[in-house]
N, C-alpha and C positions, 0 to 999 in steps of 0.2 A: 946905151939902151939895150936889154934884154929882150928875144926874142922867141915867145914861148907858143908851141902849142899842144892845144887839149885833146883831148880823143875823148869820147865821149860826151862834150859840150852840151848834150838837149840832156843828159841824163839827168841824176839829183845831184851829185856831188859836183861832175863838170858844169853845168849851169853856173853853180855858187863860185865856182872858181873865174868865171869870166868877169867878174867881179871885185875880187878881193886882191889881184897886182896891182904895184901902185901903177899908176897914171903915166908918167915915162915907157912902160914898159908896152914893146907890141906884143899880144892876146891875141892869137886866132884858133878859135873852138873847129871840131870837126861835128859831121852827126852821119847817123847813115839811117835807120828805119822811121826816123822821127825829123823829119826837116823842121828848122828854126830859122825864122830871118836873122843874115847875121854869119850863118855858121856853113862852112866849106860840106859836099856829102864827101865823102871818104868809105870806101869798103873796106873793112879788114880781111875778107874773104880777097881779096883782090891782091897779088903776089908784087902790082904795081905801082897800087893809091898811091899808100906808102911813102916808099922810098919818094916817088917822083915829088911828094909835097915836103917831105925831108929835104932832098935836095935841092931843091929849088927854093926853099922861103927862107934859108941860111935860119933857121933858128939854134939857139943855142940850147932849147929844153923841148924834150918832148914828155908832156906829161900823161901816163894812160891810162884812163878813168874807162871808156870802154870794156864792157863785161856783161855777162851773163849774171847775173846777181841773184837771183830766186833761188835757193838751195832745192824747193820742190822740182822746180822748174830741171835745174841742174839733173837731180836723181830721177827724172822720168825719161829725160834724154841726155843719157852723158854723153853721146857720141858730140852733140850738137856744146853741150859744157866744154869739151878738152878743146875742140874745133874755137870754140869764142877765147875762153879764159886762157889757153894756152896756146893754142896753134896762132890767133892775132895776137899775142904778146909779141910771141917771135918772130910775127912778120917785121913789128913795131923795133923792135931788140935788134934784129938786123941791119933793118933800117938806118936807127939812131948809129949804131959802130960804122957803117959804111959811111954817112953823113960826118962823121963826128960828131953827133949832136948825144949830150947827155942825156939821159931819161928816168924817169920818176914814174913811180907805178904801184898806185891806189889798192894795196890789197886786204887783207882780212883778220879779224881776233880766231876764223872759223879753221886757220890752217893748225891750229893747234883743239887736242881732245878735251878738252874741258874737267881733266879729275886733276890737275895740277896748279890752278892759278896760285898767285896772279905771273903773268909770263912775260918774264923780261924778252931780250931780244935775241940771244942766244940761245935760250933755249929749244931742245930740238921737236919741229914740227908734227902732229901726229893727228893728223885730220880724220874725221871720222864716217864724213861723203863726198862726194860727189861734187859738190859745190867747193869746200875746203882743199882737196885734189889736186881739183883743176886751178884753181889761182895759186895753190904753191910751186904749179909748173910752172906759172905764171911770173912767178918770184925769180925764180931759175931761172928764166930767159931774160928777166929783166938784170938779174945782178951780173949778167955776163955782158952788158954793156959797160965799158970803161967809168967811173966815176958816178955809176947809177945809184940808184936813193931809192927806196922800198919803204912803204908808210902801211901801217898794219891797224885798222881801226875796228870799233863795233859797229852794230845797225846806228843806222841815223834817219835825220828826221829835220825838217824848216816848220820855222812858223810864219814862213810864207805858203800858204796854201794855194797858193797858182804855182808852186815851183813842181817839176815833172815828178812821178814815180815817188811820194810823198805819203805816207801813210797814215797821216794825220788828213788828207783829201779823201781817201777811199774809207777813212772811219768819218768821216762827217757825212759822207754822201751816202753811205748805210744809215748811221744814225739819224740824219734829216727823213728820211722815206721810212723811219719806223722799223726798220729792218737790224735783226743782232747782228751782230760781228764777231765771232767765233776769235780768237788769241791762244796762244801757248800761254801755258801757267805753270812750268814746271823747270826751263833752261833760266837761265838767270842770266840778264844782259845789262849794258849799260849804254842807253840811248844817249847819242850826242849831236849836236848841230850842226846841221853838214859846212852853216858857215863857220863853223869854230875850226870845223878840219881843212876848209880852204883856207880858212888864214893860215893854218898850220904849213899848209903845202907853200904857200908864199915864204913866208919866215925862212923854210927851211931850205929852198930853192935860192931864194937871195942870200944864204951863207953858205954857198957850196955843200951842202951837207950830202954826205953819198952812208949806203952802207943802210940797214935795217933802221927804224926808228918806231914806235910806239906810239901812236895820239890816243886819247880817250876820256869821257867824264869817267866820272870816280861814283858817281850815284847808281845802284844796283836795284834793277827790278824784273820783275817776269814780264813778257810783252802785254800781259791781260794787265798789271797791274799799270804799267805803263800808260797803256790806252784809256783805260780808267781816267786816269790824273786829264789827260787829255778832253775826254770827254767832258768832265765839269768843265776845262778851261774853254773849251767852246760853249757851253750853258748847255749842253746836250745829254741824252738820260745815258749815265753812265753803268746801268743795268742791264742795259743791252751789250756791252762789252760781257761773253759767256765763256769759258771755256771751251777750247776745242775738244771733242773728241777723238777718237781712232781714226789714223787716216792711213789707208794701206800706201797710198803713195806718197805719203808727207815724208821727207827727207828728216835722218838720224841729225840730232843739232848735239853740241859740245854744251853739257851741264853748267859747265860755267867758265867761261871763257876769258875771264876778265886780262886786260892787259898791263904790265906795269910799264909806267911812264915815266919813272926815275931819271931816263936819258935826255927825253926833251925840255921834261924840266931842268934838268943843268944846262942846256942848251939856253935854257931863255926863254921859250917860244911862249908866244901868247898862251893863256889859260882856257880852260874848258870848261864850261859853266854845266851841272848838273839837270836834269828834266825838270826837276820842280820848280826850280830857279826862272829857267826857261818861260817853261807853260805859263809861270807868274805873270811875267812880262804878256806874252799870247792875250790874258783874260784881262790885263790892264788896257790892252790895243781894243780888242774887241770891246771892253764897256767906257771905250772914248778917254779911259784916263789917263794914258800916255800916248806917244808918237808913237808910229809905226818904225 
C-alpha cells in the first residue's frame, strides 16, 4: 500500500486528486484557509505542521498542490507570493528529506516567458512575474528533495461545478445574474481538466517518476475565447464573455506558454482531452444526454 499525502486538498487540482489513486492506496488531503470534511488543517506558515504530519503518518509521497495561484493576486503582494509559493515549498522540501518521504510538486507553464514555445523540459526558465518567480523557487526547493518529481501544467478547469476555485462557477454565477465577465484576449493558453492532470500525478507517482515532466492539452485558445465555448456549453449568453481592458494592477502573463509533452507521452501516461472535447461532454450532462 502507498501512502500519499496532499497539500492543498480543498483547492482545484488537490480536490481532484483525492480521487483519482487507486483504491489500495491511503489518500490523506491537507487544507488550511478553506476547511473540508475529510481533510487534516495544516499551516504552511507553521515551521511544525509539516514535518510533525510527515513524520508521523509514514507516508511515502508528499504531493504539494498548495499555492498562491492568482498571478494578479501574486503581483499586488509579492511579499505574501514568495512567502506561499516558495517559503511553504521549503517548509514542505525539508520536511519530505528529513522524513524520507518523496515529493511531487504541482507547478506551472507560467515559469517560462512565453516568446519561445512549445517548452520542452529542459529548457531554461524565464518568468515574466511575480506569480512565475515565485513557483520556480518553488521548483528549486522541491527538486532538492531526493527522488522528487515537478509537473509543470497550464490553467485548468472541472466540469464539475461544485469543485473549489473553478472558473467555469465564477462565469456561470456572472452570467446567470446577467452580469459580463471581462477575459484576457490576447495570451494564448491551453485549458485542461484538472482531472486529467490528477490522473497524471497518479500514473506518474505509481512509476517512480522523479525529475521535471510536462502535462497539458494540445487545444489553444485565449481565455475570452475559451469562456465563450463555455458559456454556450452551459446554454448561457456567451456575449457577455467581453474583453478585458487595462488593468494597472493585472499581472504581466507569458504570450504564449504552451508546453511540450513528448516526455509523458513516451512515458505512457493517460491523455489529455482538449476544451472542446471536454465542454461537449459538460452540454451532453447538462441536456440529460449523457451520465455525469
Amino acid at each position: 500500500m502507498m501512502k500519499v499525502l496532499i497539500t492543498g486538498a480543498s483547492g482545484l487540482l488537490g480536490s481532484r486528486m483525492l480521487k483519482v489513486f487507486p483504491s489500495h492506496w491511503q489518500v490523506t488531503g491537507t487544507c488550511h484557509k478553506h476547511p473540508m470534511p475529510g481533510l487534516v488543517e495544516c499551516s504552511l506558515d507553521n515551521s511544525r505542521s509539516v514535518p510533525r504530519l510527515l513524520r508521523e503518518g509514514g507516508y511515502d509521497w508528499a504531493v504539494h498542490c498548495a499555492a498562491l495561484r492568482s498571478p494578479d493576486a501574486c503581483q499586488r503582494d509579492p511579499r505574501r507570493a514568495i512567502e506561499v509559493n516558495s517559503g511553504g515549498t521549503e517548509w514542505v522540501a525539508r520536511a519530505a528529506s528529513d522524513s524520507g518521504v518523496r515529493m511531487a510538486y504541482a507547478s506551472t507553464d507560467a515559469v517560462f516567458g512565453g516568446d519561445a514555445p512549445a517548452y520542452r523540459e529542459d529548457d531554461r526558465p524565464s518568468p515574466v512575474g511575480v506569480y512565475g518567480h515565485s513557483k520556480l523557487a518553488g521548483e528549486q526547493h522541491a527538486l532538492s528533495v531526493p527522488g522528487a518529481l515537478v509537473v509543470r501544467m497550464p490553467a485548468l478547469f472541472s466540469l464539475d461545478l461544485d469543485a473549489p476555485n473553478n472558473v467555469l462557477s465564477a462565469l456561470r454565477q456572472s452570467l446567470e445574474a446577467g452580469r459580463p465577465f471581462a477575459a484576457d484576449d490576447e495570451s494564448v493558453r491551453y485549458y485542461t481538466l484538472a482531472e486529467d492532470v490528477a490522473a497524471a500525478f497518479a500514473f506518474l507517482l505509481d512509476r517512480s517518476a522523479r525529475g521535471v515532466v510536462h502535462v497539458s492539452a494540445e487545444e489553444a485558445s485565449t481565455k475570452r475565447q475559451f469562456l465563450q465555448a463555455a458559456a454556450a456549453a452551459l446554454g448561457l449568453d456567451a456575449g457577455l464573455v467581453v474583453p478585458n481592458g487595462p488593468d494597472a494592477g493585472a499581472a504581466a502573463r507569458p504570450r504564449d506558454s504552451h508546453l511540450d509533452t513528448t516526455l509523458y507521452k513516451l512515458l505512457g501516461g493517460p491523455p489529455m482531452q482538449g476544451y472542446s472535447r471536454a465542454l461537449g461532454r459538460l452540454r451532453a450532462v447538462l441536456r440529460g444526454a449523457a451520465p455525469v
